[in-house]
N, C-alpha and C positions, 0 to 999 in steps of 0.2 A: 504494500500500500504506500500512494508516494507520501510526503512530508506533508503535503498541504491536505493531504487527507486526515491524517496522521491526529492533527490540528483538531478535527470538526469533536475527536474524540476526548479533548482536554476538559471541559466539566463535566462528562462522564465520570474520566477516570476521579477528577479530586473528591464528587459526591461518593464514590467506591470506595476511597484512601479514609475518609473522613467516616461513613458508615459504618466499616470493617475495624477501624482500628485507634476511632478515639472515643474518648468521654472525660468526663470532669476532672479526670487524675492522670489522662495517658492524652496530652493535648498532641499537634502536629505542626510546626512551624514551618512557616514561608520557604525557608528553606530545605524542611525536608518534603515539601511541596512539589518543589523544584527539581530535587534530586528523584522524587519517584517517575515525575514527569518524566524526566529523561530517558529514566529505564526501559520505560515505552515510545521512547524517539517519538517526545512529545515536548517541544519547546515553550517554555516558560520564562516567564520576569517577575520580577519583585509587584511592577505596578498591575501586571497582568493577572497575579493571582488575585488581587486586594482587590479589581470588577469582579473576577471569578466568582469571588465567594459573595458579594453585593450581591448577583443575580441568581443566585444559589435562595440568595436568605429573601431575597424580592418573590421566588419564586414559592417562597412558603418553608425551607426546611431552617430551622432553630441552630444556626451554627451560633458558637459563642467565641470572643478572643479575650485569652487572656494573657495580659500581661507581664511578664516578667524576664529579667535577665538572666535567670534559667528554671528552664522547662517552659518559658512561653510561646502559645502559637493557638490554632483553632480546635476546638470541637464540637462534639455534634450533642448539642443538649437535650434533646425529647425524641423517641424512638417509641417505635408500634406498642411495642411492648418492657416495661422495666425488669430488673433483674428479678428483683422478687414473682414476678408475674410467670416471666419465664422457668424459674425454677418451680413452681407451683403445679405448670403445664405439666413441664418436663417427668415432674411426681407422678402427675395422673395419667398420662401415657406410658411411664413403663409398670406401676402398679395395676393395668387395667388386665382383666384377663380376658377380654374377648377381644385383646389385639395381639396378632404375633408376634415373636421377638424380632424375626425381620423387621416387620413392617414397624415396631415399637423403634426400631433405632433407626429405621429412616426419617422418622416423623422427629424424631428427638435431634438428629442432624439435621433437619430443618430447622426448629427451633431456636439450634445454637445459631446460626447465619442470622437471627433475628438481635442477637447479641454483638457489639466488638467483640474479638477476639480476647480479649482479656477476662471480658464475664464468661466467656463461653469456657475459659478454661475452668471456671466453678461450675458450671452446669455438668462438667463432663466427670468433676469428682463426687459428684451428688447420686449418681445415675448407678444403682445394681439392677441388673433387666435380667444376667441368666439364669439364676437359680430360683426366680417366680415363676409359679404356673403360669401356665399360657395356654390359652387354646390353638389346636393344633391346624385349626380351619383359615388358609389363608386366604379364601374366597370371601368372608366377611364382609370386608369393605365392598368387594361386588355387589353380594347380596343388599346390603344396607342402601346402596346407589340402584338400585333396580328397585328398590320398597319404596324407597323417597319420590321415584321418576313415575311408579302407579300412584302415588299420594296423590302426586301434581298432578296423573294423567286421568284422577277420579278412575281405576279400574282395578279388576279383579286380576289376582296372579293362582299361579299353580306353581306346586315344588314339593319335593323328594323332600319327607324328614327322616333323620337316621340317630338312631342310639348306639353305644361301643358297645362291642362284646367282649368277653374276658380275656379274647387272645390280642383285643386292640385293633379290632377292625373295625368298618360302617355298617349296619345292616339298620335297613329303611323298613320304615312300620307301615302300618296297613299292604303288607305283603308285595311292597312296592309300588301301590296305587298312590296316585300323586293327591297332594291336598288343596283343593278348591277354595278361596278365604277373600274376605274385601279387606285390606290392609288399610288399616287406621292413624297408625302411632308406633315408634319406634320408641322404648325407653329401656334405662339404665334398672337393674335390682341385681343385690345378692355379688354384685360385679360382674353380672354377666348381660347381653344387650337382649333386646326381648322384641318381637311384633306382637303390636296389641289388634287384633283382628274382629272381624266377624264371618260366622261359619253359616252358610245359607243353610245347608244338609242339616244343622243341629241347630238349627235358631238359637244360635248362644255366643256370647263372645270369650275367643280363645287366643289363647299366647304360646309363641313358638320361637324357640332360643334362636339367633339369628346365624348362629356359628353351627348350628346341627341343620342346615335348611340345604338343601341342593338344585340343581335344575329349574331355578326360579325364573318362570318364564308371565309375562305381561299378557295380559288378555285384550281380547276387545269389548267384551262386556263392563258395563258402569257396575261401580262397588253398590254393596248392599248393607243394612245397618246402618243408616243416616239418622233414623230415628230413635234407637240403641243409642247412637252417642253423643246426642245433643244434648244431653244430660250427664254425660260420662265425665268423671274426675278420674285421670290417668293415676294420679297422685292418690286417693285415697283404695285404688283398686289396688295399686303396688303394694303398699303397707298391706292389703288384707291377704296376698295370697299367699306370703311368708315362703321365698325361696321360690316363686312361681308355678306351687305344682295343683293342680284343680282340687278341688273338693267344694262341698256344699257350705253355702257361706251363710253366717246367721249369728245374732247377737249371741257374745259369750261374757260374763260375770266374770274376773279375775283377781281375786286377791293377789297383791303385794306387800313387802316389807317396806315400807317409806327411805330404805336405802336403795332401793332398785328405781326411785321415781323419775330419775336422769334417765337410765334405759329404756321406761315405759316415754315417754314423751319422745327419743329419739325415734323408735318404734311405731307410734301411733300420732304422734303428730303435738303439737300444744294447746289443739281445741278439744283431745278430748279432758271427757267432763271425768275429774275426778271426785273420788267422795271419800271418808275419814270414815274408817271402820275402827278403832281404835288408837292410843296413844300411838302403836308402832305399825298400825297397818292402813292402808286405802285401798281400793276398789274401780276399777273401772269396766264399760261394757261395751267393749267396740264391735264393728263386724269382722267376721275371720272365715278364713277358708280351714274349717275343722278336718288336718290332716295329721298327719305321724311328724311332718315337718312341723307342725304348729306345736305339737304332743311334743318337740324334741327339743323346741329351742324355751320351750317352759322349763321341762325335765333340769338343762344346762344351765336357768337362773338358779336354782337349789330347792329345799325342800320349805322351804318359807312359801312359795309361790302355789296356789291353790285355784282349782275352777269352785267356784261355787253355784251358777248356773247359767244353762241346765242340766235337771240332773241326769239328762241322758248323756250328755257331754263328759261330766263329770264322770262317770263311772266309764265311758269309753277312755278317758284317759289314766284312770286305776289300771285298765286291762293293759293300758301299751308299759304303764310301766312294770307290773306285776310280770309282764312275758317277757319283757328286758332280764327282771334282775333270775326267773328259772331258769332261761337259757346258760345260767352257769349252774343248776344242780347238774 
């Protein structure tokens, strides 16, 4: 490329030098301005950076100069994202488990390029991604871009669901017939990603891990269950199905020790209605999907925590634990 071409690329490169590699404690001086320009046989002058950066900062981005007889020159004060923010991301992308570890360090190496080079090097000692579970489906992100694209195109999809089996293979349920559904809502529970659907065949609305989903293919029929979920709270349905697995949902009474009351509100939210059963105990009665997972994650608060109704609930949850504790005679 000749010289005068060379040229048209020079507030490119300084908004690059300045993006990449400064901030409030790592500034860039005029002269090492100059000297990077050169490296790309890109001719520079003292007066010529000093419009440079005018039209830089005319143009909207926040360079700053600062002063002094050493370490002063420019950098770049406000950026998409702050470090705190980035590292935040960067948490929740490699703690998540329905993203792979590939795909968790591409995304996290994006992230860093959203840094100088100087934060990026904290971002990069913050970061343990191999030794968390992960899901092993790295079609995922597909699936979830084809959910999104029938959201927006109002239609129904069809797709292969499959469960492991103990040698760690896929084998697809309903004998390999695919599942017909009007795709609603993608959300996050339990750490893993969820479609919140409606099922014409069962007149019911059902949810399917996004990472066990295959062959997800787009219809041309319009979705069904509009009126299903014009009323629907995504949010209070999460909380009720406790680890997303079906069951019959319906008020349940629960005693607590007043030490668990932090858990019961992370759990069930801060509207519900709590009530005072004694000096050390409260009570509340939310809706629950009555499963062995709901049975399990009570079981795990400790022996303080109690159903009290109904009493059909209650004595079904005597059974799951009374079959727990024979399984060791």
């Amino acid at each position: 490329m000749a010289k005068s071409e060379r040229q048209k690329l020079k507030l490119l490169y300084i908004c690059k030098i300045l993006m990449e590699e400064s901030d409030e404690t790592h500034c860039i001086s005029t002269n090492e301005l100059i000297e990077r320009l050169a490296r790309e046989d890109i001719q520079a002058e003292r007066k010529s950076i000093y419009s440079d950066i005018r039209s830089l900062q005319e143009f909207g981005m926040k360079i700053e100069q600062r002063k002094s007889r050493r370490g002063g020159g420019y950098y770049l004060k406000n950026r998409d994202f702050d470090t705190a923010e980035l590292k935040l991301l960067v948490d929740a992308v490699a703690a998540s488990r329905f993203i792979t570890r590939d795909r968790s360090r591409k995304l996290i190496e994006k992230l860093e390029k959203k840094a100088c080079v100087h934060d990026a090097r904290q971002l990069k000692r913050q970061v343990f991604v191999q030794n968390r579970v992960k899901t092993q489906n790295e079609s995922v992100f597909e699936n979830a871009d084809k959910i999104h694209q029938a959201i927006a195109d109002n239609v129904n999809i069809t797709f292969h669901y499959f469960e492991w089996t103990i040698d760690k293979t896929m084998s697809f349920r309903k004998d390999g017939e695919k599942y017909r559904v009007s795709p609603w809502a993608l959300t996050v529970s339990g750490e893993n990603y969820y479609l919140v659907s409606f099922e014409p065949e069962s007149n019911r609305i059902k949810h399917f891990r996004v990472d066990k989903m295959a062959d997800i293919e787009l219809l041309k029929t319009k979705r069904e269950g509009r009126d299903q979920f014009e009323q629907f709270d995504i949010g209070e349905y999460t909380n009720r199905q406790f680890g997303m697995f079906g069951g019959d949902e319906e008020p349940v009474t629960i005693q607590f020790p007043n030490t668990l009351v932090g858990v019961v509100l992370d759990r069930f939210g801060r509207e519900i209605d709590i009530r005072k059963r004694d000096e050390d105990h409260f009570s509340v009665r939310p809706m629950v999907a009555v499963t062995n997972q709901f049975f399990g994650w009570l079981a795990g608060l400790g022996p303080e925590v109690r159903i009290l109704m109904p009493e059909r609930v209650r004595k079904e949850y005597h059974t799951y634990l009374r079959e727990i504790i024979e399984q060791d005679d």
